[in-house]
N, CA, C and O of each residue as an XYZ file, in Angstrom:
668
protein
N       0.835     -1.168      0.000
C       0.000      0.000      0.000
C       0.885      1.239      0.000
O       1.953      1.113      0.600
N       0.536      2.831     -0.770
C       1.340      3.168     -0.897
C       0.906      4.182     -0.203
O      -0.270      4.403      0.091
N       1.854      4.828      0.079
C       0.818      6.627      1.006
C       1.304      7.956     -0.089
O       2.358      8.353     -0.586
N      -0.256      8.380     -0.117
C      -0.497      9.262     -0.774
C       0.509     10.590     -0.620
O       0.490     11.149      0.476
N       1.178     10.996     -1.413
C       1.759     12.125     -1.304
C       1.066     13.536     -0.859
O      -0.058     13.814     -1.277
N       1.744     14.365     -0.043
C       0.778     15.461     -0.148
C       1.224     16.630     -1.084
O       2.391     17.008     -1.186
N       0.423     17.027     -1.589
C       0.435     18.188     -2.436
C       1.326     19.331     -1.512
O       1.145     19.581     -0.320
N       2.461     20.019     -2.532
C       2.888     21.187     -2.018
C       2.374     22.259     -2.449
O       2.562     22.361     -3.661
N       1.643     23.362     -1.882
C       1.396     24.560     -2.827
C       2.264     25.476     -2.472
O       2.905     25.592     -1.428
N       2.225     26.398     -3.833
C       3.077     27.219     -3.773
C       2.231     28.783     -2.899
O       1.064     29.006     -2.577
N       3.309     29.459     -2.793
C       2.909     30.629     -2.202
C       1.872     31.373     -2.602
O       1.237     31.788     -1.632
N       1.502     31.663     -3.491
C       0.224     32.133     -4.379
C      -0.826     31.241     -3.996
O      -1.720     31.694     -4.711
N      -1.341     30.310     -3.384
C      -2.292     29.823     -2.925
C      -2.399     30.116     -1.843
O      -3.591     29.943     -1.588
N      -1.744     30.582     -0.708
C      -1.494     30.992      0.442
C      -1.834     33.306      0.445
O      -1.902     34.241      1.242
N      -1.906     33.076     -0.769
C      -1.529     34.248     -1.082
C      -3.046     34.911     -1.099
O      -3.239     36.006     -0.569
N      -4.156     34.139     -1.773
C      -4.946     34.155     -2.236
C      -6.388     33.944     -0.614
O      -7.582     34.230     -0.531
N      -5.467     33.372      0.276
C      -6.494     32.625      1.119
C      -5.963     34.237      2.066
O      -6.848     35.058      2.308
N      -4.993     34.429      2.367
C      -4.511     35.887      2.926
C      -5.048     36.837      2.189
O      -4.347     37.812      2.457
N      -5.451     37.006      1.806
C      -5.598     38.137      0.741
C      -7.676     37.755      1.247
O      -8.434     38.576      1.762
N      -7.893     36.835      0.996
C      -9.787     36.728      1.696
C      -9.759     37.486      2.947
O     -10.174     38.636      3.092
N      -9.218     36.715      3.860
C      -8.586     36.932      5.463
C      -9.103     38.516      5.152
O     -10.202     39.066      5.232
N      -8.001     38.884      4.831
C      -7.698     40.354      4.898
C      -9.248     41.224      4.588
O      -9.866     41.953      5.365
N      -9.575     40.845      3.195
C     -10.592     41.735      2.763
C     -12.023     41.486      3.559
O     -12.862     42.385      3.543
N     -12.238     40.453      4.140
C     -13.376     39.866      5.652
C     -13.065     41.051      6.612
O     -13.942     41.796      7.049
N     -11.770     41.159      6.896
C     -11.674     41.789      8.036
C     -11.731     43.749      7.676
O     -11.485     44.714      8.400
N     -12.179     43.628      6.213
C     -12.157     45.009      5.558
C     -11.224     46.037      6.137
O     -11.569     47.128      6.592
N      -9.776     45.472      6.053
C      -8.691     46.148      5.922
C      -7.767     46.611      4.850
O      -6.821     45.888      4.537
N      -7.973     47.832      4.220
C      -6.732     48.075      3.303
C      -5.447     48.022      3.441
O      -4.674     47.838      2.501
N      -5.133     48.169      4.558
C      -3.989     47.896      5.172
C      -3.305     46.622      5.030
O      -2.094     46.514      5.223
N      -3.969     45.771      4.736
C      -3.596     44.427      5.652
C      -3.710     43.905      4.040
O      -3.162     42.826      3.811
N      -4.408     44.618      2.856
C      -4.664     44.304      1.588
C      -3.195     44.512      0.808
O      -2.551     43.652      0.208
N      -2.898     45.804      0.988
C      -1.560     46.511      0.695
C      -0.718     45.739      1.284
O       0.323     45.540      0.656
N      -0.840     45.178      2.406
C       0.673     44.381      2.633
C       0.900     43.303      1.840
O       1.928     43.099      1.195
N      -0.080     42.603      1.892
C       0.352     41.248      1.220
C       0.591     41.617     -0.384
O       1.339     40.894     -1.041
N      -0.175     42.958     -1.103
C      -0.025     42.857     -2.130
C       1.796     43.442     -1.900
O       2.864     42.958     -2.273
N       1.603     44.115     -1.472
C       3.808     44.058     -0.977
C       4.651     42.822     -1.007
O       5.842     42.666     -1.276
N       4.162     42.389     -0.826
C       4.893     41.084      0.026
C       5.115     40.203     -1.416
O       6.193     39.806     -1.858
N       3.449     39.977     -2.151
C       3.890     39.609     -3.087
C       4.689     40.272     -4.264
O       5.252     39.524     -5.062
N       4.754     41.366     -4.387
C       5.369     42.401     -5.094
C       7.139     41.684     -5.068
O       7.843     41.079     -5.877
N       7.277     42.146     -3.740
C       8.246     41.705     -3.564
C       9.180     40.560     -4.034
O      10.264     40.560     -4.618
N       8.006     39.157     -3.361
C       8.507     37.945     -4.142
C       8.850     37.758     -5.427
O       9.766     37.066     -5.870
N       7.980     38.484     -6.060
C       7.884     38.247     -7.901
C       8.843     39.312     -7.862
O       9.662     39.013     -8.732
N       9.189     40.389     -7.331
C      10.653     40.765     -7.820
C      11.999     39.918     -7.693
O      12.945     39.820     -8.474
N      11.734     39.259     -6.268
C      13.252     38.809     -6.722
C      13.098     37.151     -7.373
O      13.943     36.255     -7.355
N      11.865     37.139     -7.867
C      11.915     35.417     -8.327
C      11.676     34.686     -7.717
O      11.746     33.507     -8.064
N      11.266     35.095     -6.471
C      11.372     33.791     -5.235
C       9.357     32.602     -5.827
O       8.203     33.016     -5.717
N       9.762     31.458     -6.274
C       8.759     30.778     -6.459
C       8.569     29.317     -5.949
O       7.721     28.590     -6.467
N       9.372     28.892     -4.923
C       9.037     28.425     -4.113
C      10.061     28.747     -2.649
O      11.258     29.035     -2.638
N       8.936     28.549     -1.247
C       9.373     28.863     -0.229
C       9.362     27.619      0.819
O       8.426     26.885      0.504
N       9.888     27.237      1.674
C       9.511     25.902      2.730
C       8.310     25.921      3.573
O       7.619     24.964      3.921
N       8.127     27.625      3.941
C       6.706     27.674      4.403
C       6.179     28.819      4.115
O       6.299     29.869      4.746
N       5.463     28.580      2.953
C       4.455     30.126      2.285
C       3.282     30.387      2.912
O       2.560     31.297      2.504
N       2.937     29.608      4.003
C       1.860     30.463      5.141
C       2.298     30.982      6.082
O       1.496     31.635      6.750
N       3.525     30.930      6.475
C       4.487     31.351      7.503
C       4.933     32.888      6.875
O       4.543     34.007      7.209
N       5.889     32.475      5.850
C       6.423     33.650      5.418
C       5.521     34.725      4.778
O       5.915     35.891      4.761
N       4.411     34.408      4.287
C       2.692     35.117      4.029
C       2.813     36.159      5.273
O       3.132     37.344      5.175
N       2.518     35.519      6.357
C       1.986     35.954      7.047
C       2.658     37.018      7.911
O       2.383     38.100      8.429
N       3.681     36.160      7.804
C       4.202     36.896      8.935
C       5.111     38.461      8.146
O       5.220     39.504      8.789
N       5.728     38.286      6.543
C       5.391     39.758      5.922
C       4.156     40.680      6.163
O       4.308     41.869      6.443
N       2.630     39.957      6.018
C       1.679     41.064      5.732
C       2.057     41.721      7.313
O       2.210     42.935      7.448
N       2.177     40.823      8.399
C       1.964     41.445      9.794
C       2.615     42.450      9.868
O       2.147     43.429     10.449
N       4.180     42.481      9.156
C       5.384     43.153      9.447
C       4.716     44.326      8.571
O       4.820     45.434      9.096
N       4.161     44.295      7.538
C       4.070     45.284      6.688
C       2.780     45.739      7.277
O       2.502     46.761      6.650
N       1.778     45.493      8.224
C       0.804     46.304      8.695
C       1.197     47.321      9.854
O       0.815     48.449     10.168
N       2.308     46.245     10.442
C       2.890     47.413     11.615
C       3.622     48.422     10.959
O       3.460     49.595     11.296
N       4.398     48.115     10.073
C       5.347     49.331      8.926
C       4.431     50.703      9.052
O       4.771     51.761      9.582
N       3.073     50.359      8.364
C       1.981     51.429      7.804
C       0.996     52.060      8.941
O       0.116     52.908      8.786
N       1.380     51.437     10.050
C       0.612     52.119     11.074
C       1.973     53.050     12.009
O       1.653     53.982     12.747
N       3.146     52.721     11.872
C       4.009     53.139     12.764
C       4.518     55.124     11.509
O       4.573     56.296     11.881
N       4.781     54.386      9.920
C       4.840     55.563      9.404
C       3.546     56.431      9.560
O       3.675     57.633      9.327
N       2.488     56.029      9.874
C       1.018     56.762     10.023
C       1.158     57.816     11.582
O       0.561     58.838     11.921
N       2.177     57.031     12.220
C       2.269     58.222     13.729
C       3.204     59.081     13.405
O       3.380     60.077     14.107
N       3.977     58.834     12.264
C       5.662     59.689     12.316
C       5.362     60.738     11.510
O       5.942     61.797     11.751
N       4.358     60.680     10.335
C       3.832     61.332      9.476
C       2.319     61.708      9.723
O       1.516     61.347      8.862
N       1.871     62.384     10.796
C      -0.130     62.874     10.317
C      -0.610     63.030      9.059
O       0.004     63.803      8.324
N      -1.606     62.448      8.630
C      -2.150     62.837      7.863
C      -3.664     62.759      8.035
O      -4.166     61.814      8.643
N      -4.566     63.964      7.387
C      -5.826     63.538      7.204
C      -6.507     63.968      5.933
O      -6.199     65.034      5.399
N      -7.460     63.138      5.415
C      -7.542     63.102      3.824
C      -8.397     64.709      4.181
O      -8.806     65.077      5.282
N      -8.483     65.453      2.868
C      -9.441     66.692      2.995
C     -10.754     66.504      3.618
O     -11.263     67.049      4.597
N     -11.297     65.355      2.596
C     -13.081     65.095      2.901
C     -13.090     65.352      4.267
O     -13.883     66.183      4.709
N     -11.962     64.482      5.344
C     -12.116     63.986      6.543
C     -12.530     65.719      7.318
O     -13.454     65.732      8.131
N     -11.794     67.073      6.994
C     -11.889     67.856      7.635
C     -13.173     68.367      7.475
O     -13.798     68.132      6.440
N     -13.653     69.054      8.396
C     -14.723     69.613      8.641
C     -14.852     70.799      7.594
O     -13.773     71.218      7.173
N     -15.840     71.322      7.174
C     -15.892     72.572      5.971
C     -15.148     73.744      6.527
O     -14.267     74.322      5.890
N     -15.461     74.022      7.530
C     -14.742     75.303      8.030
C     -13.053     75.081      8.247
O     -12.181     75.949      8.237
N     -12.944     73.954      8.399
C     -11.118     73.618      8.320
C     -10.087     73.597      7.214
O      -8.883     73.764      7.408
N     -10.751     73.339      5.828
C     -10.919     73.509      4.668
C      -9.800     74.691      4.024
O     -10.208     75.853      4.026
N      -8.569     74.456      3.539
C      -7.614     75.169      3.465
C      -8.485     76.455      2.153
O      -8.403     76.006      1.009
N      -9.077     77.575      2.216
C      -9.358     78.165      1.354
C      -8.408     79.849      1.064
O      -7.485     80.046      1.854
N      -8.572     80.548      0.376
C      -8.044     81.576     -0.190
C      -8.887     82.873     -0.841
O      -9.252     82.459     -1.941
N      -9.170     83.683     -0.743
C      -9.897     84.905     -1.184
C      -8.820     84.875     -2.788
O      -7.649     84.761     -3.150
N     -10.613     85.123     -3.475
C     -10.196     84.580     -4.983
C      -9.316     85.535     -5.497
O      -8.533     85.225     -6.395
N      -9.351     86.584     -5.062
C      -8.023     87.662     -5.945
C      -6.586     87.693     -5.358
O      -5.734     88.548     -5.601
N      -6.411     86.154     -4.197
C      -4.981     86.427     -4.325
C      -4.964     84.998     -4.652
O      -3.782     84.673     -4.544
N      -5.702     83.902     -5.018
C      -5.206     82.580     -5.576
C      -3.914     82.187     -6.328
O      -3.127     81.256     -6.157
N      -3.957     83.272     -7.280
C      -2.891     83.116     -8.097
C      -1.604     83.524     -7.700
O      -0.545     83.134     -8.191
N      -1.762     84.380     -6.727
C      -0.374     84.864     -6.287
C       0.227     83.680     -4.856
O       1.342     83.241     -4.576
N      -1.457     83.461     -4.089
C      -0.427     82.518     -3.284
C       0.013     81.255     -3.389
O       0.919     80.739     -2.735
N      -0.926     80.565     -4.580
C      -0.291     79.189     -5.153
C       1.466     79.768     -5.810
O       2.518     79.281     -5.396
N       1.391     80.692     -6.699
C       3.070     81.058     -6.973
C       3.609     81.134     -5.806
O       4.695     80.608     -5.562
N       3.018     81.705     -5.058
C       4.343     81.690     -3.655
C       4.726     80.373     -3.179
O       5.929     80.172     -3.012
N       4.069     79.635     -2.985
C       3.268     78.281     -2.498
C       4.245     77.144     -3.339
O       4.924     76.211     -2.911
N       3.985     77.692     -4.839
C       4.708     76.805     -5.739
C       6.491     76.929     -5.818
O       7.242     75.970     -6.000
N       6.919     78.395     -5.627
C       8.295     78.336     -5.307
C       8.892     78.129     -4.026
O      10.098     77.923     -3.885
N       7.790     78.200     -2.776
C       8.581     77.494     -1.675
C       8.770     76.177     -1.779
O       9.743     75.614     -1.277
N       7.592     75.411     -2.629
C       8.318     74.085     -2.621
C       9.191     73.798     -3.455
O       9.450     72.602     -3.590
N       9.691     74.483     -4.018
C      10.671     74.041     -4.952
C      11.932     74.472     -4.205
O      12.580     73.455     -3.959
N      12.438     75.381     -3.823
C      13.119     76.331     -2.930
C      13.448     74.843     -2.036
O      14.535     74.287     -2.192
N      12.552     74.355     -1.232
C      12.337     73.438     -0.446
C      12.694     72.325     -0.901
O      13.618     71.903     -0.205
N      12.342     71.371     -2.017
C      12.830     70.479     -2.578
C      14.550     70.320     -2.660
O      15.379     69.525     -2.217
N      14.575     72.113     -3.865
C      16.122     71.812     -3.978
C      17.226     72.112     -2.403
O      18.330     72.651     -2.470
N      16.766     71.756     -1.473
C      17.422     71.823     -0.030
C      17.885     70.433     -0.042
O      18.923     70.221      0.586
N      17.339     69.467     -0.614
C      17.375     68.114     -0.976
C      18.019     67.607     -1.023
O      18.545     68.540     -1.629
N      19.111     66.504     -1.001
C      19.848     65.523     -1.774
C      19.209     64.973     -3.175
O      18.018     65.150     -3.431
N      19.840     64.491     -3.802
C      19.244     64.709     -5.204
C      18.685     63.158     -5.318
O      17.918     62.790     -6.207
N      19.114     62.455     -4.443
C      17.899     60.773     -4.181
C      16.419     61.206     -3.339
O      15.439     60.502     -3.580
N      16.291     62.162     -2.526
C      15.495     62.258     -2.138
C      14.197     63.057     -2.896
O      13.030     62.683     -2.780
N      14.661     64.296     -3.738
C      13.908     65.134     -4.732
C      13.533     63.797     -5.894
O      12.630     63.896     -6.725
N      14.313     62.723     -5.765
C      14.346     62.353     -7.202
C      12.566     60.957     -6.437
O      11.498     60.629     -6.954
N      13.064     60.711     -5.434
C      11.696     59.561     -4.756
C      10.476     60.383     -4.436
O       9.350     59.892     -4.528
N      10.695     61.689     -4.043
C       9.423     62.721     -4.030
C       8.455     62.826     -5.373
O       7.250     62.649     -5.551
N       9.367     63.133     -6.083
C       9.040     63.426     -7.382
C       8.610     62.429     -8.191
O       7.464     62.606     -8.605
N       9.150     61.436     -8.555
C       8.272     59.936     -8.785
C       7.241     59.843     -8.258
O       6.200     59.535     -8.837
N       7.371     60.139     -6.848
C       5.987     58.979     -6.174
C       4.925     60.105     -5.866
O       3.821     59.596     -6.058
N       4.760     61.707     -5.384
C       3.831     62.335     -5.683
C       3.547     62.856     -7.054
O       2.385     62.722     -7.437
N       4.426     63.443     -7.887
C       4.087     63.717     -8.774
C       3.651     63.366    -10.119
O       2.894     63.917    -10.919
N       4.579     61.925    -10.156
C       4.627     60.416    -11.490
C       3.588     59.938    -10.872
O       2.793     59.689    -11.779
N       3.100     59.652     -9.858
C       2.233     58.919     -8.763
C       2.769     56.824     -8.982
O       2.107     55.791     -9.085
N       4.558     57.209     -8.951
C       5.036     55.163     -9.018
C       4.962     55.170     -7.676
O       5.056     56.069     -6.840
N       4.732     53.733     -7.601
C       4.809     53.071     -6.192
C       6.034     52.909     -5.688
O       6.919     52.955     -6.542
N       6.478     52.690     -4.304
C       7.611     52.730     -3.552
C       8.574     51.331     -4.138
O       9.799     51.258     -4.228
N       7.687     50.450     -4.432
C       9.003     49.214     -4.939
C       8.752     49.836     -6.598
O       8.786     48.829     -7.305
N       8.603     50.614     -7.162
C       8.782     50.836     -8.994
C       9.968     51.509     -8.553
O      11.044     50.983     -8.836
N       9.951     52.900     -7.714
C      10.905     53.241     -7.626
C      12.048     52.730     -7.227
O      13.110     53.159     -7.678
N      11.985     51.630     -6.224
C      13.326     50.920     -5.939
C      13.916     50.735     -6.738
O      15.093     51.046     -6.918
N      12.771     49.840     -7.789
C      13.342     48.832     -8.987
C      14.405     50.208    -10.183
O      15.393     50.207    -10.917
N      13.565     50.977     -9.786
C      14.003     52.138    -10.570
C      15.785     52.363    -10.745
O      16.594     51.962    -11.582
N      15.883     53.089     -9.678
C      17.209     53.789     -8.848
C      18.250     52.545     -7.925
O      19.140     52.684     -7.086
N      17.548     51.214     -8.637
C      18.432     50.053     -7.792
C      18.711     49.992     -6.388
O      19.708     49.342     -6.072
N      17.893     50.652     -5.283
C      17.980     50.658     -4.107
C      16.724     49.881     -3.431
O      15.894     49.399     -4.201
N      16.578     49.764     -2.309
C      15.359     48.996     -1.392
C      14.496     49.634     -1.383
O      14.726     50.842     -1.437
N      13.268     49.245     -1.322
C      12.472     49.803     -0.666
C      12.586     50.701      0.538
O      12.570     51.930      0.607
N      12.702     49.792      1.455
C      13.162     50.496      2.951
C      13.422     51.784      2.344
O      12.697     52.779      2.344
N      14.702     51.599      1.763
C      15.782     53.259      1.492
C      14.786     54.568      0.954
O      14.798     55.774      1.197
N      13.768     53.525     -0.054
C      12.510     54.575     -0.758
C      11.757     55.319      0.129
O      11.390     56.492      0.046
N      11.549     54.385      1.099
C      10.472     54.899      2.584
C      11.279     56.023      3.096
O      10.857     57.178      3.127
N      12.755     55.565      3.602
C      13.178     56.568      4.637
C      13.508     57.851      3.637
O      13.370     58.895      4.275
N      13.870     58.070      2.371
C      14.073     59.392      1.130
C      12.631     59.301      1.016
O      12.575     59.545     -0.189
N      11.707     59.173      1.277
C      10.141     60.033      1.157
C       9.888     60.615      2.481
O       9.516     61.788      2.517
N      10.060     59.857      3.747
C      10.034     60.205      5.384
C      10.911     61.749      5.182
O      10.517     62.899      5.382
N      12.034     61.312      4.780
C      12.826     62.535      4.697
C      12.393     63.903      4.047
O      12.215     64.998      4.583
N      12.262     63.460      2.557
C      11.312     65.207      2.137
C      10.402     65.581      2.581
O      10.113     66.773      2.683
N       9.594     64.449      3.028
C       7.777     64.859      3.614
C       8.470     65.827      4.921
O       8.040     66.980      4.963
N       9.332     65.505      5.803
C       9.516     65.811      6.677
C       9.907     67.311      7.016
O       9.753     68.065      7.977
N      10.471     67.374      5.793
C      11.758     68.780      5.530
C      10.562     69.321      4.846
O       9.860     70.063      5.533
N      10.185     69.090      3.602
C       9.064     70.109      2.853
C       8.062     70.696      3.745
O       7.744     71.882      3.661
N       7.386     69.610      4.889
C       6.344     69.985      6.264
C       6.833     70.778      6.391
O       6.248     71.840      6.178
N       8.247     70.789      6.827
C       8.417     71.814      8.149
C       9.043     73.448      6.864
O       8.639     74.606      6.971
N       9.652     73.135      6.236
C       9.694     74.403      4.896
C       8.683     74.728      4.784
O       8.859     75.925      5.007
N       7.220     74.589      4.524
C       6.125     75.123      4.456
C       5.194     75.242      5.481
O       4.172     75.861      5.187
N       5.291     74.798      6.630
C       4.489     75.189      7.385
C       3.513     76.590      7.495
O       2.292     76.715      7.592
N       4.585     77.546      7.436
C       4.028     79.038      7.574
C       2.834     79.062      6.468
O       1.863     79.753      6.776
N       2.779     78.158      4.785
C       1.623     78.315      4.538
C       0.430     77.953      4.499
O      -0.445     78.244      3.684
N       0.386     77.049      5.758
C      -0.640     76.375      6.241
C      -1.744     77.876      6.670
O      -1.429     79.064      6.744
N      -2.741     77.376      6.832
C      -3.875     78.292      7.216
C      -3.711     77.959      9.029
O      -3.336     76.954      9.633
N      -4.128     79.150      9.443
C      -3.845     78.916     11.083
C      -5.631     79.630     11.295
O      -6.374     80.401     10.687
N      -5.658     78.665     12.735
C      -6.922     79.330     13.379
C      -7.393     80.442     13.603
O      -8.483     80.549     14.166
């Protein structure tokens, strides 16, 4: 009598059952990681692993804490979220003059830069590529992409602050 072999699956089946998980628990967060994770894999080729529910998992986890820890280092809140009266507005006859002002502090601001960091700003808000295109881009990590975006967001914030609207 012979014993049945068991089927190995590959990571993409694991991928697929994480990826349900995730969207049940109606997390984007937790959607974005794994789609990372697999990003990742299929960049460097990796197509088989010893344990692809292990290593699944335990990326999306790493990559949910990633996106909640840059979420404290960086505030953000989408516009909709603010209330109408919070609502960054401008009296229509100086629009044009304070977006120009507006538009050469950030540039002013940018070029304060290292020229990897203007260059990951500029891709990823303005090209709108994702953080591993750009890796793949400029031949560096991810990681490195995160901390040269942490970095301008950080420096441009604080360069522009003054044209924030105040209470």
């Amino acid at each position: 009598m012979s014993v049945p072999l068991k089927r190995k699956h590959g990571w993409l089946a694991h991928y697929r059952e994480l990826l349900g998980a995730w969207r049940n628990r109606n997390s984007p967060d937790g959607e974005d990681a794994i789609q990372d994770v697999a990003v990742e894999l299929l960049e460097r080729g990796i197509v088989d692993l010893d344990e692809p529910r292990s290593y699944l998992a335990r990326g999306v986890s790493n990559g949910v804490i990633d996106r909640h820890r840059r979420r404290g280092i960086i505030p953000f809140r989408p516009l909709d979220d603010l209330p109408e009266h919070e609502h960054p507005t401008v009296a229509d006859g100086q629009s044009a003059f304070y977006t120009s002002e507006l538009l050469t502090a950030l540039m002013a601001a940018l070029q304060e830069l290292p020229p990897a960091c203007q260059r990951v700003y500029l891709q990823h808000r303005l090209e709108g590529w994702t953080h591993a295109e750009i890796a793949a881009d400029m031949g560096i990590s991810r990681s490195m992409v995160e901390k040269h975006m942490a970095r301008a967001l950080l420096h441009i914030g604080e360069r522009l602050k003054h044209h924030a609207p105040t209470d």
